[in-house]
N, C-alpha and C positions, 0 to 999 in steps of 0.2 A: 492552370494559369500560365502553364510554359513548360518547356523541354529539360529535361537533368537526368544527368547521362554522367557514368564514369566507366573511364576507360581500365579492359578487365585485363590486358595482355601488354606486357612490356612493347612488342611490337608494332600494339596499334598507331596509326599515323599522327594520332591527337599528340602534341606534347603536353596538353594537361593531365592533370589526374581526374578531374571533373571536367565535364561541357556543359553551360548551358545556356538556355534560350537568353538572347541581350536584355539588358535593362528596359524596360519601359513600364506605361503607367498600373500594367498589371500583377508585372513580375517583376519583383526587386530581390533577389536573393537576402540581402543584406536584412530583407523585415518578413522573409516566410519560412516555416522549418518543415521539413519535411514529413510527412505522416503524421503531422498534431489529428488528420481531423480523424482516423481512424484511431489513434493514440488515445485520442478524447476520451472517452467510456472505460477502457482497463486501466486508465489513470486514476481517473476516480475512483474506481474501485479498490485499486491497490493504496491510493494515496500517495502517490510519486510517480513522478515522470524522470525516464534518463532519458540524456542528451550524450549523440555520441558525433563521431566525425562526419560517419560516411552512410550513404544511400545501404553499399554492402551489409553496415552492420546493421542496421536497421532491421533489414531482410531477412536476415540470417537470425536474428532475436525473437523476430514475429513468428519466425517459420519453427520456433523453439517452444513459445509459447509466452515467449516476453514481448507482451504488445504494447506495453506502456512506454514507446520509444519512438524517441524523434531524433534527426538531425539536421543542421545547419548546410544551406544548397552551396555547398563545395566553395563555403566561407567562413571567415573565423566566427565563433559564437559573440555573437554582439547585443548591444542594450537593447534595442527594438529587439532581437529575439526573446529576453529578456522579459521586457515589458508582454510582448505577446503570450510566454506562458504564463506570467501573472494574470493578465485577464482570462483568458482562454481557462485555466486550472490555479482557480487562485488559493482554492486549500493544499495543493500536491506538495510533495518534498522533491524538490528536483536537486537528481543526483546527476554531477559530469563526471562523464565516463570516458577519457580520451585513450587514444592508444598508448601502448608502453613504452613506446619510443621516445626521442629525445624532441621529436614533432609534436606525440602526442604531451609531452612534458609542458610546453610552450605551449598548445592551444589549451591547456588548463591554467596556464599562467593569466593568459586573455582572457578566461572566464573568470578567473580569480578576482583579476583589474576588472570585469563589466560587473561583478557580485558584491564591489566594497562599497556602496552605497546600501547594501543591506545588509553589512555585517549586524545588523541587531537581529535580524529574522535568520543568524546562523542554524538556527534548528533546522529550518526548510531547504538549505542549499548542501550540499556537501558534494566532496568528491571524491571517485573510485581510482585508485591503482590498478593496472593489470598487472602480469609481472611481465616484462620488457619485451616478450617476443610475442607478446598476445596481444591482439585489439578484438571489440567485443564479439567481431565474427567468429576468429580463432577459437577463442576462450569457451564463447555457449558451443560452438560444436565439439572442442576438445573434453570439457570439463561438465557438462552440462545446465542446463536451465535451473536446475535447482542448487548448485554450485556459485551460478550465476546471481541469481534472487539471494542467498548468501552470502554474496562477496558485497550483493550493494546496502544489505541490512549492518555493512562494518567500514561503509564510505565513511571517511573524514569529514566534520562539520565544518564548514567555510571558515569558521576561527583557528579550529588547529590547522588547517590549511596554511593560512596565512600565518601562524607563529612560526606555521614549520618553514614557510621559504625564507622567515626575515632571518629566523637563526643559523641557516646552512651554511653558511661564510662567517661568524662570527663566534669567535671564540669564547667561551659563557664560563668560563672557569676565569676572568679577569677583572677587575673593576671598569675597565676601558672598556672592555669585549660589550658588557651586561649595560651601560651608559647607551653603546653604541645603539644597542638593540633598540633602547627604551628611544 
């Protein structure tokens, strides 16, 4: 449906990190994820789908043996994507997998905001930490695929998610602190 490209060398001419084909009535980045339709089949099978940033880790996961992966076309994970794997995989447990960086911290934040309308179906959504210098290309090649399949059997359920960013700033040892929270 369109061209999605990222750029592999600090040098290349692109200043983006992603290129791809303009908006129009076929391709909207913002409502297609990348690799659902191959994703389709070991999703189901596994019973979860991850979502990660980039085209790379996708590749790099498939090419490991983790085929149940998609990502968002070099845009932040939004409701229409959202809404798409609900239909497309409406039994799956979709785990986000952002990078470990303070990037990847932020587009978990965005998934966290586009997932609070289903905090009651927190079973099915959770989310993966890497540790800070890993994003999931690094990680499956550094650590391996079964390392990996691992790491997402102990993602965080979208509830502790959210209790864990509301209490990060606020002090829980106070009457005020524990108010503040509620």
């Amino acid at each position: 449906v369109g061209f999605a490209g990222r750029r592999v060398y600090d040098n290349d001419r692109h200043d983006s990190k992603y290129v791809n084909s303009p908006t129009g009535p076929v391709f909207n980045k913002s409502e297609l994820l990348y690799w659902l339709h191959q994703a389709k089949v070991p999703a189901e099978k596994t019973g979860r789908v991850l979502v990660v940033e980039g085209y790379t880790d996708v590749m790099a996961c498939d090419a490991a043996g983790v085929s149940e992966v998609v990502a968002s076309c070099g845009t932040a994970f939004g409701d229409a994507h959202l809404r798409l794997l609900r239909r497309t995989l409406p039994d799956a447990r979709i785990v986000f997998c952002f990078d470990g960086d303070a990037a990847g911290r932020r587009a978990a934040g965005r998934a966290l905001e586009v997932s609070l309308e289903h905090l009651a179906d927190n079973k099915t959504l959770s989310f993966l930490f890497l540790p800070e210098e890993h994003d999931p290309d690094s990680f499956v090649r550094a650590e391996g695929p079964d390392a990996f399949r691992s790491a997402m059997n102990r993602a965080l359920p979208l509830a502790e998610f959210l209790l864990a960013e509301l209490k990060k700033d606020i002090d829980l040892s106070t009457a005020e602190g524990c108010a503040r929270l509620v």
